[in-house]
SEFIZA-3560 file (N, C-alpha, C; in Angstrom, 3 decimals):
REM SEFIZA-3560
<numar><xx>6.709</xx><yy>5.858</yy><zz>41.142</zz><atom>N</atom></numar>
<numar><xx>7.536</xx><yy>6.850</yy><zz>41.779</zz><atom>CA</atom></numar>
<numar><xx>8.161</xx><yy>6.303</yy><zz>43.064</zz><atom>C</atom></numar>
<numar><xx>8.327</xx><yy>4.742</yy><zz>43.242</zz><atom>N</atom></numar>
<numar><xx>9.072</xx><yy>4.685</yy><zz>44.378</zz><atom>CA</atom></numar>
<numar><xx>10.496</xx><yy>5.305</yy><zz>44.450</zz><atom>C</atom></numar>
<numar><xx>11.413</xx><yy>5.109</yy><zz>43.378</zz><atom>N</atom></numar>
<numar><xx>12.450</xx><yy>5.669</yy><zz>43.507</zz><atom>CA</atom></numar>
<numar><xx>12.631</xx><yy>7.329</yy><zz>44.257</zz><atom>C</atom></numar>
<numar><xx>11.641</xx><yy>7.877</yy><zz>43.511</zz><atom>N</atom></numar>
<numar><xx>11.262</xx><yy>9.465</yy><zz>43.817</zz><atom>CA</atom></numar>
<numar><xx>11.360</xx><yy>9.481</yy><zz>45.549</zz><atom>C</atom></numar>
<numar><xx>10.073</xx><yy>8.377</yy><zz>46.012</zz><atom>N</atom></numar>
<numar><xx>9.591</xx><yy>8.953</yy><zz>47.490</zz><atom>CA</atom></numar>
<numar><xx>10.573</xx><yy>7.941</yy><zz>48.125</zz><atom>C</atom></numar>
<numar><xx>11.511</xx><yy>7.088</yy><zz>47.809</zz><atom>N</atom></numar>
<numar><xx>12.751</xx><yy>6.882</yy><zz>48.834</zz><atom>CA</atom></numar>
<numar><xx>13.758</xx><yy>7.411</yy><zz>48.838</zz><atom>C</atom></numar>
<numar><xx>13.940</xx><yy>8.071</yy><zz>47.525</zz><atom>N</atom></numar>
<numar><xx>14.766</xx><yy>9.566</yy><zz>47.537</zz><atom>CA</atom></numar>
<numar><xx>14.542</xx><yy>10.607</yy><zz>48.597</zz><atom>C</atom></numar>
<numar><xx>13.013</xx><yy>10.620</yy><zz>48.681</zz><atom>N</atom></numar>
<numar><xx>13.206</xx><yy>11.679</yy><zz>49.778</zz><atom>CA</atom></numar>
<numar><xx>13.212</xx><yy>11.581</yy><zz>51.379</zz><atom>C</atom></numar>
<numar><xx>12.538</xx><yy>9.959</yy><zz>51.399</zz><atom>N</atom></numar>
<numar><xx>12.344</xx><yy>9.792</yy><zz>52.818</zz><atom>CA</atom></numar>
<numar><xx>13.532</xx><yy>9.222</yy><zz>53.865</zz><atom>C</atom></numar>
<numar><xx>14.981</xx><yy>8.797</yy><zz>52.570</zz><atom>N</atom></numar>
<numar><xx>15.569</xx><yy>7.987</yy><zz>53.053</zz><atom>CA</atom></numar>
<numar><xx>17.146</xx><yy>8.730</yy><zz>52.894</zz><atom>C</atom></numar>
<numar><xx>17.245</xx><yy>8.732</yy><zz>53.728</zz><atom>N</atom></numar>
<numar><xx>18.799</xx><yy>9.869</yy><zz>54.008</zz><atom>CA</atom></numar>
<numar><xx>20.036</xx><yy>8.718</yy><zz>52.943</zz><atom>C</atom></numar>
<numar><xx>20.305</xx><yy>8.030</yy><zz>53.524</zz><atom>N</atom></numar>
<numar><xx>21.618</xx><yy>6.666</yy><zz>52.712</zz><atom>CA</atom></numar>
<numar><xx>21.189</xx><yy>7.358</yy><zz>51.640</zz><atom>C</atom></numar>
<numar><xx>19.555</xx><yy>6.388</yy><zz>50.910</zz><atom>N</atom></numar>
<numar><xx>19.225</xx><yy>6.548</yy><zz>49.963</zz><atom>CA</atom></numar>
<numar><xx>19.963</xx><yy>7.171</yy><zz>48.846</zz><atom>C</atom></numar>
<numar><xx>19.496</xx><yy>8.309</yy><zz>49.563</zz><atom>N</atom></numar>
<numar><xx>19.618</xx><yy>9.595</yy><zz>48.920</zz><atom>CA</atom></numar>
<numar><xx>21.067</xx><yy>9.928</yy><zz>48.493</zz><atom>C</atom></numar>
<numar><xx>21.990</xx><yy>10.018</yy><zz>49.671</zz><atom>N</atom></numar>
<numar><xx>23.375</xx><yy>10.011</yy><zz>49.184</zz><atom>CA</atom></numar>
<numar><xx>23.395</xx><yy>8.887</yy><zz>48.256</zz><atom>C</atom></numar>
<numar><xx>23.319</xx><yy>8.032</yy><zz>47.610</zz><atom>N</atom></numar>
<numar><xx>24.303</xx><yy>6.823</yy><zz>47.196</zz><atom>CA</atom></numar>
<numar><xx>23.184</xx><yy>7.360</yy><zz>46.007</zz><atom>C</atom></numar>
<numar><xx>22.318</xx><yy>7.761</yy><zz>45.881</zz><atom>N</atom></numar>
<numar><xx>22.083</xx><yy>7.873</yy><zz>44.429</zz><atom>CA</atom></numar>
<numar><xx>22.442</xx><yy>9.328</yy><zz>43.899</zz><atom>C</atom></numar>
<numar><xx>23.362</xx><yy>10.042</yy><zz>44.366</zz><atom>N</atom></numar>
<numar><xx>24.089</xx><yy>11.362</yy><zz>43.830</zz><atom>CA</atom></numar>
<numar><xx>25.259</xx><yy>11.178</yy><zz>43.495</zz><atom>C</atom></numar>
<numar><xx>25.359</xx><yy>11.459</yy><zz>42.308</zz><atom>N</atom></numar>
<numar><xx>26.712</xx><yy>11.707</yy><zz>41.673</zz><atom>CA</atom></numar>
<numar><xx>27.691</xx><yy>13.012</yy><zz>41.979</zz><atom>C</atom></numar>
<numar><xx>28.527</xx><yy>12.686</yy><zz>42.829</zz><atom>N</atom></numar>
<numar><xx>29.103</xx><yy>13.733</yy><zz>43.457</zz><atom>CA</atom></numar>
<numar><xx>30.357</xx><yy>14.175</yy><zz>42.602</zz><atom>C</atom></numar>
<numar><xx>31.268</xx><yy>14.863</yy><zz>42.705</zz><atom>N</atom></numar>
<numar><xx>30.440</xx><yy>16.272</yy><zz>42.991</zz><atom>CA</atom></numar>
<numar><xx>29.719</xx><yy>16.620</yy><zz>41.861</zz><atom>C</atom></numar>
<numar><xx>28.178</xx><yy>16.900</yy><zz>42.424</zz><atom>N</atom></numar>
<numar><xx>27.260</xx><yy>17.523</yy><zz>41.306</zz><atom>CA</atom></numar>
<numar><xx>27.097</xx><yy>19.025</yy><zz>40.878</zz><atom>C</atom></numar>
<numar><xx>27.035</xx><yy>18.626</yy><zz>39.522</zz><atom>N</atom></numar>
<numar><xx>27.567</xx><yy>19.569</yy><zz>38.447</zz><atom>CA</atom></numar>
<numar><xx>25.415</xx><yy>20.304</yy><zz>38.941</zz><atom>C</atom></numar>
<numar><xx>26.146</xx><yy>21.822</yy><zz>39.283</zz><atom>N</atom></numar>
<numar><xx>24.422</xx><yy>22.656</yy><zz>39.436</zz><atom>CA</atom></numar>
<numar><xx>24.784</xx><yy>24.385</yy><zz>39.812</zz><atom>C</atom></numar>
<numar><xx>24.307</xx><yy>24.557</yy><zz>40.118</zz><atom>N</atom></numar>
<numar><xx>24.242</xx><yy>26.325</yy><zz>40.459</zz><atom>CA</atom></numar>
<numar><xx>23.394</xx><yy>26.347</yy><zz>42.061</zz><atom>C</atom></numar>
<numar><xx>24.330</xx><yy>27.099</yy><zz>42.650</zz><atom>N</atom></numar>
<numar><xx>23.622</xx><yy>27.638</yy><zz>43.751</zz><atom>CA</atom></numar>
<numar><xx>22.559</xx><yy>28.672</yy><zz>43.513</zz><atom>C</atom></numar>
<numar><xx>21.913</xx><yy>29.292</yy><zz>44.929</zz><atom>N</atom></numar>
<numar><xx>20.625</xx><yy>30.051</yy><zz>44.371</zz><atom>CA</atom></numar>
<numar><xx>21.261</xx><yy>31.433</yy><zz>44.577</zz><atom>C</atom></numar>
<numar><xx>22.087</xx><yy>31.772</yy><zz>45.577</zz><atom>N</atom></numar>
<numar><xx>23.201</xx><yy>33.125</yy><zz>45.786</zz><atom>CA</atom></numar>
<numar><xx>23.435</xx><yy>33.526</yy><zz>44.023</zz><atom>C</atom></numar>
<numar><xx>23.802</xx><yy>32.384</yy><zz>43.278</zz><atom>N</atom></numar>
<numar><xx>24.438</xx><yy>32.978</yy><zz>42.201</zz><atom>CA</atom></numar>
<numar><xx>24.242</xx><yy>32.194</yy><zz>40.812</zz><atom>C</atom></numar>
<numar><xx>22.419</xx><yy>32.961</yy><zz>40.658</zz><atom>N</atom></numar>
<numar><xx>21.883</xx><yy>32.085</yy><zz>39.471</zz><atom>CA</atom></numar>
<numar><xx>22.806</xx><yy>32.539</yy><zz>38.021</zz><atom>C</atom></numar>
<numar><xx>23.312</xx><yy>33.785</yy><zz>38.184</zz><atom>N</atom></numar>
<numar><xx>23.823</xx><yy>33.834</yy><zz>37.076</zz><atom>CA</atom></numar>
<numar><xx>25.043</xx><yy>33.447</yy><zz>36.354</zz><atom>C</atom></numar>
<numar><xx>25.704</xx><yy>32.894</yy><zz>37.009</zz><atom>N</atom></numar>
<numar><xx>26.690</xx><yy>32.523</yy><zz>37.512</zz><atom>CA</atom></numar>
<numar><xx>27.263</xx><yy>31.683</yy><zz>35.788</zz><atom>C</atom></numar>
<numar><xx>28.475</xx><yy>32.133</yy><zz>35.795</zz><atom>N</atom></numar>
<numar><xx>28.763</xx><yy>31.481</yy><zz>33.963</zz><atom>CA</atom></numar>
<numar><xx>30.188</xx><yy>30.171</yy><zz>33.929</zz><atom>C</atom></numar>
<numar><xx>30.515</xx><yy>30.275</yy><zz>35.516</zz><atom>N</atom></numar>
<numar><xx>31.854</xx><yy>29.306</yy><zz>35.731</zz><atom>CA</atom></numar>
<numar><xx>31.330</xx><yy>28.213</yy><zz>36.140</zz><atom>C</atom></numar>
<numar><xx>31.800</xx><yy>26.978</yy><zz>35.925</zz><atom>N</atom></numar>
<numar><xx>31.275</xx><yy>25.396</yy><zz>36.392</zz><atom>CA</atom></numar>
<numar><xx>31.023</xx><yy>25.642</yy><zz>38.298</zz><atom>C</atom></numar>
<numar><xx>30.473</xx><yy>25.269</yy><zz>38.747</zz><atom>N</atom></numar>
<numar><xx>29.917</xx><yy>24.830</yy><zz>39.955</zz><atom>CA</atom></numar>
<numar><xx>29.641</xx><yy>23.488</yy><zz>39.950</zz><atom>C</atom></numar>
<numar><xx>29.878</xx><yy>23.241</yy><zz>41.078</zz><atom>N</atom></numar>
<numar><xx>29.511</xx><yy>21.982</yy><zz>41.786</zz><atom>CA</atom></numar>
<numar><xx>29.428</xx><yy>21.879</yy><zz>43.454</zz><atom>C</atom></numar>
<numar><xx>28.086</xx><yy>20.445</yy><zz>43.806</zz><atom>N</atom></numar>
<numar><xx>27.677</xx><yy>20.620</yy><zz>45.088</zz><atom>CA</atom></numar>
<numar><xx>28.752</xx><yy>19.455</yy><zz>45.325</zz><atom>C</atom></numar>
<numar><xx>29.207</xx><yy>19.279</yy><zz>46.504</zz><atom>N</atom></numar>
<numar><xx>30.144</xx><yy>18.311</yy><zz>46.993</zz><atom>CA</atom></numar>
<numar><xx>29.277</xx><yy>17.584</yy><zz>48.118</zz><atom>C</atom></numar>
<numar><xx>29.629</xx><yy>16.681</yy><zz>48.642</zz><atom>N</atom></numar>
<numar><xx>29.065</xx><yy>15.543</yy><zz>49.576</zz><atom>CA</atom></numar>
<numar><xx>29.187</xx><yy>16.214</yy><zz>50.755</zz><atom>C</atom></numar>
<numar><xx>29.671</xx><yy>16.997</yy><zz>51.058</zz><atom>N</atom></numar>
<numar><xx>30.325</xx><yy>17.443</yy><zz>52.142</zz><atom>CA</atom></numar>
<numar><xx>29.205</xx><yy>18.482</yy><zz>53.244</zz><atom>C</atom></numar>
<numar><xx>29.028</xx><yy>19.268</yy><zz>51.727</zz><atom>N</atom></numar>
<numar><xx>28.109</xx><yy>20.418</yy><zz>51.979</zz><atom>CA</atom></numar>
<numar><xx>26.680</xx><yy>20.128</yy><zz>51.404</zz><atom>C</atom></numar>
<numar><xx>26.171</xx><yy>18.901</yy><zz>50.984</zz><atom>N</atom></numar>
<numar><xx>24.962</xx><yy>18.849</yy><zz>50.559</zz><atom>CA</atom></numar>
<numar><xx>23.599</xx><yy>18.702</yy><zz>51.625</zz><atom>C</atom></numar>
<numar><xx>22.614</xx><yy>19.235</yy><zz>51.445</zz><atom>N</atom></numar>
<numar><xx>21.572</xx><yy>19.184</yy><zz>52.184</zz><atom>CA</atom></numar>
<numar><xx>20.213</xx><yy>18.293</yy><zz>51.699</zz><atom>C</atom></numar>
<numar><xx>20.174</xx><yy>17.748</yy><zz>52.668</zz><atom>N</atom></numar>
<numar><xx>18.830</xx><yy>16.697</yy><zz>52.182</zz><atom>CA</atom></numar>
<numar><xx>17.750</xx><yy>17.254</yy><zz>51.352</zz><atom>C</atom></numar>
<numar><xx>17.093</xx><yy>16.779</yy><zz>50.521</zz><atom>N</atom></numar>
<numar><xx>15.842</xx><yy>17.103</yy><zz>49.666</zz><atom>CA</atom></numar>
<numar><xx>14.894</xx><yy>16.493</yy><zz>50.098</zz><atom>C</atom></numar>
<numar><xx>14.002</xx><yy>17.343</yy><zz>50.566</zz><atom>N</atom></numar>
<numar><xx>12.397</xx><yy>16.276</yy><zz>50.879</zz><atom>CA</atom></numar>
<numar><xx>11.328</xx><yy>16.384</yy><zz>49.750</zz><atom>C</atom></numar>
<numar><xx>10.236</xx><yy>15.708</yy><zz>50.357</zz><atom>N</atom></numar>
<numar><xx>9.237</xx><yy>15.560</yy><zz>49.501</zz><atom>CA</atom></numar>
<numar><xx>8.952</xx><yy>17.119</yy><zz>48.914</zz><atom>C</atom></numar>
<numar><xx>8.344</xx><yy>16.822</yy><zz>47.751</zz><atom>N</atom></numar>
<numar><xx>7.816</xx><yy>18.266</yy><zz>47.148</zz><atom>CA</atom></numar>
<numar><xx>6.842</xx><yy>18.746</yy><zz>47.518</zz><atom>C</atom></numar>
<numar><xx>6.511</xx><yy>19.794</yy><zz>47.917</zz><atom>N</atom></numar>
<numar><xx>5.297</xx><yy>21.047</yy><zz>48.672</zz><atom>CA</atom></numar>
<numar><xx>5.258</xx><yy>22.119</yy><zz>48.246</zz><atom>C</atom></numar>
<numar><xx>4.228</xx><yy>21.739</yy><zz>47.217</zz><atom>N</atom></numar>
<numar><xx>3.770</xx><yy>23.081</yy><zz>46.494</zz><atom>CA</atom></numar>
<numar><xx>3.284</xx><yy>24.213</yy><zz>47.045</zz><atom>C</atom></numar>
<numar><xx>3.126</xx><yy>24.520</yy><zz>48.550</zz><atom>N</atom></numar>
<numar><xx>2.989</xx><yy>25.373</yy><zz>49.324</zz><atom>CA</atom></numar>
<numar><xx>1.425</xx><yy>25.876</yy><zz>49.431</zz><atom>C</atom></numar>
<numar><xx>0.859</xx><yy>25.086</yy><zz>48.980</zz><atom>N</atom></numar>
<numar><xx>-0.483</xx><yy>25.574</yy><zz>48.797</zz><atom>CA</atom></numar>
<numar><xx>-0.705</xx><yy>26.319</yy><zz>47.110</zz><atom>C</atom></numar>
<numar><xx>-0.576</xx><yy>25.296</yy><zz>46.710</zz><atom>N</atom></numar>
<numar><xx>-0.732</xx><yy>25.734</yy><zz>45.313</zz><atom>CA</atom></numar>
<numar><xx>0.374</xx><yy>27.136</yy><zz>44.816</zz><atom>C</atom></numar>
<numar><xx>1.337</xx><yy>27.380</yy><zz>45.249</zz><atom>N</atom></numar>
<numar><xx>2.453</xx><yy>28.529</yy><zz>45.285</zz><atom>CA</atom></numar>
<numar><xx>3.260</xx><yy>27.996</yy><zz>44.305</zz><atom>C</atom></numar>
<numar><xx>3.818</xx><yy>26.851</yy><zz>44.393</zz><atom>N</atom></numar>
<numar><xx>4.660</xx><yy>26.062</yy><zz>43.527</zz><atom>CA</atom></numar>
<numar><xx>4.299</xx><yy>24.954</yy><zz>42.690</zz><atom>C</atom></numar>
<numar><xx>4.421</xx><yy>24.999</yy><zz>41.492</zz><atom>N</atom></numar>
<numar><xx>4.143</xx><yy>23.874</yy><zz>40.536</zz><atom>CA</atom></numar>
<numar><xx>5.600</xx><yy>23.079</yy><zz>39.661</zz><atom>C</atom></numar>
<numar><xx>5.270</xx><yy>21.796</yy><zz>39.900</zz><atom>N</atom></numar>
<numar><xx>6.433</xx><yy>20.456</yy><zz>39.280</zz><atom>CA</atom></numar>
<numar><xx>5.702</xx><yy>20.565</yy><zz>37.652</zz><atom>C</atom></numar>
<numar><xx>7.298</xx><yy>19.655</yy><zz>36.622</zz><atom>N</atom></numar>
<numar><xx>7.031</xx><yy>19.846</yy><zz>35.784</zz><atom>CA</atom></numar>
<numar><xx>8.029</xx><yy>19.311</yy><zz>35.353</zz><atom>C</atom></numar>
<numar><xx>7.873</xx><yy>18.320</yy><zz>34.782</zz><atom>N</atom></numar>
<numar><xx>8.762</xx><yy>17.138</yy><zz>34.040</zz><atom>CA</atom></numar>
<numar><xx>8.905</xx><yy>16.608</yy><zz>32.681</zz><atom>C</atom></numar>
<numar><xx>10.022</xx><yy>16.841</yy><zz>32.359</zz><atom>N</atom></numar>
<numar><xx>10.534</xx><yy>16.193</yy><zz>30.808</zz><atom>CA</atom></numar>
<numar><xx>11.617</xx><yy>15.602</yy><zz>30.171</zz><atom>C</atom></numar>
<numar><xx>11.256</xx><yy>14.875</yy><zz>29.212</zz><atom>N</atom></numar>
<numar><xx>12.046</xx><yy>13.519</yy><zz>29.449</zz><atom>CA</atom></numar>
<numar><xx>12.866</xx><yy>13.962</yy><zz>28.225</zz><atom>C</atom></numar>
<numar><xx>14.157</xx><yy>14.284</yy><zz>27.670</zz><atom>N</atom></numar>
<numar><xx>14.993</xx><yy>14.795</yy><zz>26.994</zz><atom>CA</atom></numar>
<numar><xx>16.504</xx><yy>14.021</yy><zz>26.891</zz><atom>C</atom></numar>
<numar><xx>16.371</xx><yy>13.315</yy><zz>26.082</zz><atom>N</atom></numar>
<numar><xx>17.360</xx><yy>12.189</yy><zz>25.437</zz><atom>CA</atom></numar>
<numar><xx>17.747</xx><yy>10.948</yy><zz>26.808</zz><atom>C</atom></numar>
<numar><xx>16.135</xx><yy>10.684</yy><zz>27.120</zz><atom>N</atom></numar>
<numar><xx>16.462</xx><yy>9.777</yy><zz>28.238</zz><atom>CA</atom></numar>
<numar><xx>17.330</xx><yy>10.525</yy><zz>29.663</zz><atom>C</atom></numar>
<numar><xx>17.149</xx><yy>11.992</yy><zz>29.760</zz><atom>N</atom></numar>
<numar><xx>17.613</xx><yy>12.299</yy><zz>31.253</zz><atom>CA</atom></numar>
<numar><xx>16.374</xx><yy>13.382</yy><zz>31.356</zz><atom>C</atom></numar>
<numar><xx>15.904</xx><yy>12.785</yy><zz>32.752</zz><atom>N</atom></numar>
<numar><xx>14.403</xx><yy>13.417</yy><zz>32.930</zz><atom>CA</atom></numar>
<numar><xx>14.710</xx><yy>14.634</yy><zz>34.137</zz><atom>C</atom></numar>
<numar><xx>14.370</xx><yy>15.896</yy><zz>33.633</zz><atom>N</atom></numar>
<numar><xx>14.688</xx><yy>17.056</yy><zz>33.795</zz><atom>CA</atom></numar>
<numar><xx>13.073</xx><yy>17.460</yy><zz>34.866</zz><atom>C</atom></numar>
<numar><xx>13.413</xx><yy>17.608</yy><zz>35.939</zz><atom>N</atom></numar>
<numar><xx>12.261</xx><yy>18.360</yy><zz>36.937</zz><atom>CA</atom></numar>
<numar><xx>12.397</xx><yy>19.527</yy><zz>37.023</zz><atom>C</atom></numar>
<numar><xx>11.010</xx><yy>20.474</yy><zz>36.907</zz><atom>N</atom></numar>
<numar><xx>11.452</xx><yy>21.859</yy><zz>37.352</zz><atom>CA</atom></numar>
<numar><xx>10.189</xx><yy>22.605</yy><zz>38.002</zz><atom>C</atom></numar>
<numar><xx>10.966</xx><yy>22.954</yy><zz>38.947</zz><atom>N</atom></numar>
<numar><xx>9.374</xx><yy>23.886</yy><zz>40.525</zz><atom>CA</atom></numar>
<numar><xx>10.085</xx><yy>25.364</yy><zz>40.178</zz><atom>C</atom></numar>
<numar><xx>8.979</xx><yy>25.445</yy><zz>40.064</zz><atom>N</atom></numar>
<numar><xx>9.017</xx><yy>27.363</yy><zz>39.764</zz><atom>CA</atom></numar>
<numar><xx>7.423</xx><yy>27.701</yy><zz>40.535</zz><atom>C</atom></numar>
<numar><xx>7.243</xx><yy>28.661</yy><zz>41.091</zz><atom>N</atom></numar>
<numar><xx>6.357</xx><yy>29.909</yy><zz>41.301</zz><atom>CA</atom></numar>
<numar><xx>5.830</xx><yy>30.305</yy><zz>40.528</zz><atom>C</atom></numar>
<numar><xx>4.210</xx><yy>30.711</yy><zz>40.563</zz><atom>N</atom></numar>
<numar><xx>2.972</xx><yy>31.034</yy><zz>40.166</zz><atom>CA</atom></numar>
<numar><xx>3.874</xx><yy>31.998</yy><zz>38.723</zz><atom>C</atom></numar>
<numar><xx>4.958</xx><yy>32.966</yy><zz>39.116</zz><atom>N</atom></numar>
<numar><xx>5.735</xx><yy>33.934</yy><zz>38.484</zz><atom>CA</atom></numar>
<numar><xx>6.810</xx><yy>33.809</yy><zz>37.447</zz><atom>C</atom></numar>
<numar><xx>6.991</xx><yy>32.276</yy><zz>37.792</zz><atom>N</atom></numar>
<numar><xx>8.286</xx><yy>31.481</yy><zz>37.198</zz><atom>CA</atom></numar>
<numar><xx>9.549</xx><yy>32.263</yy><zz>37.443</zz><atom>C</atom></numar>
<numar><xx>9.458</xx><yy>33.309</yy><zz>38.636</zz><atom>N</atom></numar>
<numar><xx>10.516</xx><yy>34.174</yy><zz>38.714</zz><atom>CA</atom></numar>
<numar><xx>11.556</xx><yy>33.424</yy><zz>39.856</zz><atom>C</atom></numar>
<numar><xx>11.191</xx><yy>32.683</yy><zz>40.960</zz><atom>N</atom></numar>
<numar><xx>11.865</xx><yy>31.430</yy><zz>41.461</zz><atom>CA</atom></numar>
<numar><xx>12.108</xx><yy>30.431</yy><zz>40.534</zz><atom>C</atom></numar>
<numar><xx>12.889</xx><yy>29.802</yy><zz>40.347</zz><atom>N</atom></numar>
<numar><xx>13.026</xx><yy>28.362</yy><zz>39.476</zz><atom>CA</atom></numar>
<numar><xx>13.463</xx><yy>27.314</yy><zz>40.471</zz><atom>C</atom></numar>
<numar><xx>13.573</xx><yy>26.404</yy><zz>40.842</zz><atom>N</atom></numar>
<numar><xx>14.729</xx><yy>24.893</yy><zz>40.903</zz><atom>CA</atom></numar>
<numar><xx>14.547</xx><yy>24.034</yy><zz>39.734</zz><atom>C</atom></numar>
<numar><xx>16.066</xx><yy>23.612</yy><zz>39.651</zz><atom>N</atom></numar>
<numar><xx>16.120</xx><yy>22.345</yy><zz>38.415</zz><atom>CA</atom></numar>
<numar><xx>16.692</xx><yy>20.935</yy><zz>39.199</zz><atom>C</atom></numar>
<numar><xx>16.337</xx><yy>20.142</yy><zz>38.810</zz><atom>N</atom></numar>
<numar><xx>16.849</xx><yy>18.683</yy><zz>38.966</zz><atom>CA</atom></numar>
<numar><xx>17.016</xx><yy>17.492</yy><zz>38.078</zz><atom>C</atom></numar>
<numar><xx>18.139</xx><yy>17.244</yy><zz>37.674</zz><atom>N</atom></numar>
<numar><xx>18.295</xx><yy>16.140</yy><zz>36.522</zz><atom>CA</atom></numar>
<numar><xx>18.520</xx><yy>14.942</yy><zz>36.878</zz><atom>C</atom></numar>
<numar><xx>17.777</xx><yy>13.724</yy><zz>35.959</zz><atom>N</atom></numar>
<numar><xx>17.792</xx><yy>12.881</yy><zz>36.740</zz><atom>CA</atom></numar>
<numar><xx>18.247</xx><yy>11.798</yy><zz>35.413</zz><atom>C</atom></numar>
<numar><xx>19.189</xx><yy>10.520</yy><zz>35.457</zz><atom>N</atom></numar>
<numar><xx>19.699</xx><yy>9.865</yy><zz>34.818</zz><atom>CA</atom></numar>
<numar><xx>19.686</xx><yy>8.118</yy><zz>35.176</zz><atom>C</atom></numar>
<numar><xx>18.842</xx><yy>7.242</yy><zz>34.488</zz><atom>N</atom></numar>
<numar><xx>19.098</xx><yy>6.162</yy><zz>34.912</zz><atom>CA</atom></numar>
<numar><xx>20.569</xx><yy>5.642</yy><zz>34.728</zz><atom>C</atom></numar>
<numar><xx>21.302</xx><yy>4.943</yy><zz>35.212</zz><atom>N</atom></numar>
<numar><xx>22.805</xx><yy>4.428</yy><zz>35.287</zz><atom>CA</atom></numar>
<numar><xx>23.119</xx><yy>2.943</yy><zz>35.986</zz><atom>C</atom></numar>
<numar><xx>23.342</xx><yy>1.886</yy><zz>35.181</zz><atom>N</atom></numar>
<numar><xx>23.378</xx><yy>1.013</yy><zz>36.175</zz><atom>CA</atom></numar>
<numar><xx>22.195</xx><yy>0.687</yy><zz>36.336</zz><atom>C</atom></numar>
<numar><xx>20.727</xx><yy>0.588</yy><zz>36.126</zz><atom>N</atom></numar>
<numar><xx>19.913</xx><yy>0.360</yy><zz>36.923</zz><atom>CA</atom></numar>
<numar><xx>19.725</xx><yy>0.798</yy><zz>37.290</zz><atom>C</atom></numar>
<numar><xx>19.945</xx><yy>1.934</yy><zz>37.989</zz><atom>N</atom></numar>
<numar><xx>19.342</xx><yy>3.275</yy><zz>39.107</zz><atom>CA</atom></numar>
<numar><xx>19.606</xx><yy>4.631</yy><zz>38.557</zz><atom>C</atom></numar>
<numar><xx>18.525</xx><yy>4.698</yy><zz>39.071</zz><atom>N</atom></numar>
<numar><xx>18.316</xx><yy>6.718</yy><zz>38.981</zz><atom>CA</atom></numar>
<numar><xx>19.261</xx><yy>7.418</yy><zz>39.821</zz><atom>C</atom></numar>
<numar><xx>20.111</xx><yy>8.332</yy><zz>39.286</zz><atom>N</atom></numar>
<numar><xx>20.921</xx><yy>8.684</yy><zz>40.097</zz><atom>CA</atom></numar>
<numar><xx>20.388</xx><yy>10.796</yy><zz>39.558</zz><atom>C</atom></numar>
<numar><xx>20.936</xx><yy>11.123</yy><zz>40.594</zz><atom>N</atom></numar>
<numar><xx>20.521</xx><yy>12.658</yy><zz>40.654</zz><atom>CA</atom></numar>
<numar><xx>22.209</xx><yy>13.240</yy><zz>40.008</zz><atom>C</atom></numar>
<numar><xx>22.277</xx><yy>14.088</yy><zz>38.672</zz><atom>N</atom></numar>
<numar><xx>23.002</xx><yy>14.311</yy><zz>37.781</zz><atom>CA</atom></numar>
<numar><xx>23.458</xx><yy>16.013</yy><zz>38.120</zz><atom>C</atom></numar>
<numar><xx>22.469</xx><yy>16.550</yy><zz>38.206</zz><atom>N</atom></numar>
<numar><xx>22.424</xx><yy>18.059</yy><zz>38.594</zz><atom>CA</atom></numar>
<numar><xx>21.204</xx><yy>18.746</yy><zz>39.372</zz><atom>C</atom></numar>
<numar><xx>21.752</xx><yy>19.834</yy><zz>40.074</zz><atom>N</atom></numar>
<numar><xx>20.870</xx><yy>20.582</yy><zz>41.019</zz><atom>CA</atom></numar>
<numar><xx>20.991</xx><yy>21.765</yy><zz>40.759</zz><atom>C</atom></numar>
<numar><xx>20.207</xx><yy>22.910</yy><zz>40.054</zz><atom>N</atom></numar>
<numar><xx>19.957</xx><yy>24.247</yy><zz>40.400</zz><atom>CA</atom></numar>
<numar><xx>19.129</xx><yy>24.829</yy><zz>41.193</zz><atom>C</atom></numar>
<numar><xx>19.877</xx><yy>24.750</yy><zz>42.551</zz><atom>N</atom></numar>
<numar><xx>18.853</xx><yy>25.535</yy><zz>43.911</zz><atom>CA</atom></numar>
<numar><xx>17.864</xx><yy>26.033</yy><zz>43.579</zz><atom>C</atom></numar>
<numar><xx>16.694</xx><yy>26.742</yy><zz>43.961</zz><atom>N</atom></numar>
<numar><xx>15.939</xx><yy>27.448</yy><zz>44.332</zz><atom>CA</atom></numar>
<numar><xx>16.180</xx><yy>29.309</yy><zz>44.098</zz><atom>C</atom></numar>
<numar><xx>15.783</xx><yy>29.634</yy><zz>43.268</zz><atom>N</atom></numar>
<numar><xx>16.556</xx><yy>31.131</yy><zz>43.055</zz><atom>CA</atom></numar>
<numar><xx>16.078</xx><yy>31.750</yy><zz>41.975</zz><atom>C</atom></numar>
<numar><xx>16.416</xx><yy>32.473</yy><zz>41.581</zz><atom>N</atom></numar>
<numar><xx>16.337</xx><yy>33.669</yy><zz>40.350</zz><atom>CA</atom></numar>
<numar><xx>16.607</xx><yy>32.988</yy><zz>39.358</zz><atom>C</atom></numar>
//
């Protein structure tokens, strides 16, 4: 998991392995049925994962070679998604669905 924990510790990093603008859903508007995308502009750093005291649980699967993360609540009524795609040699971050409904 180095890629993972210099993803989070390392700001550059982090930009240069996002494919901008990324194709995801904000958390304002999970239901949301028109394309979205996060832009470079307006993106906010991702840190390490903190399950909050056992509140939040990770959960990973690997689906035609693009490995899909997902933290949801004890309720699964919060979700986040994160897709992840090797390219080139590197893992690059493909899509983001915030934190939300």
């Amino acid at each position: 998991m180095i890629f993972y924990d210099r993803f989070h510790s390392d700001s550059a990093y982090q930009m240069e392995h996002i494919i901008f603008p990324l194709a995801g859903v904000p958390a304002y508007d999970s239901l949301r049925t028109e394309d979205w995308s996060w832009e470079k502009e307006q993106w906010v750093l991702h840190r390490t994962f903190d399950d909050r005291g056992g509140t939040f649980r990770r959960n990973w699967y690997n689906v035609n070679s693009v490995i899909i993360e997902k933290i949801s609540d004890s309720s699964d009524r919060f979700t986040m998604e994160r897709r992840w795609v090797k390219m080139g040699g590197e893992w690059q971050l493909i899509y983001y669905k915030e934190m939300g409904f």
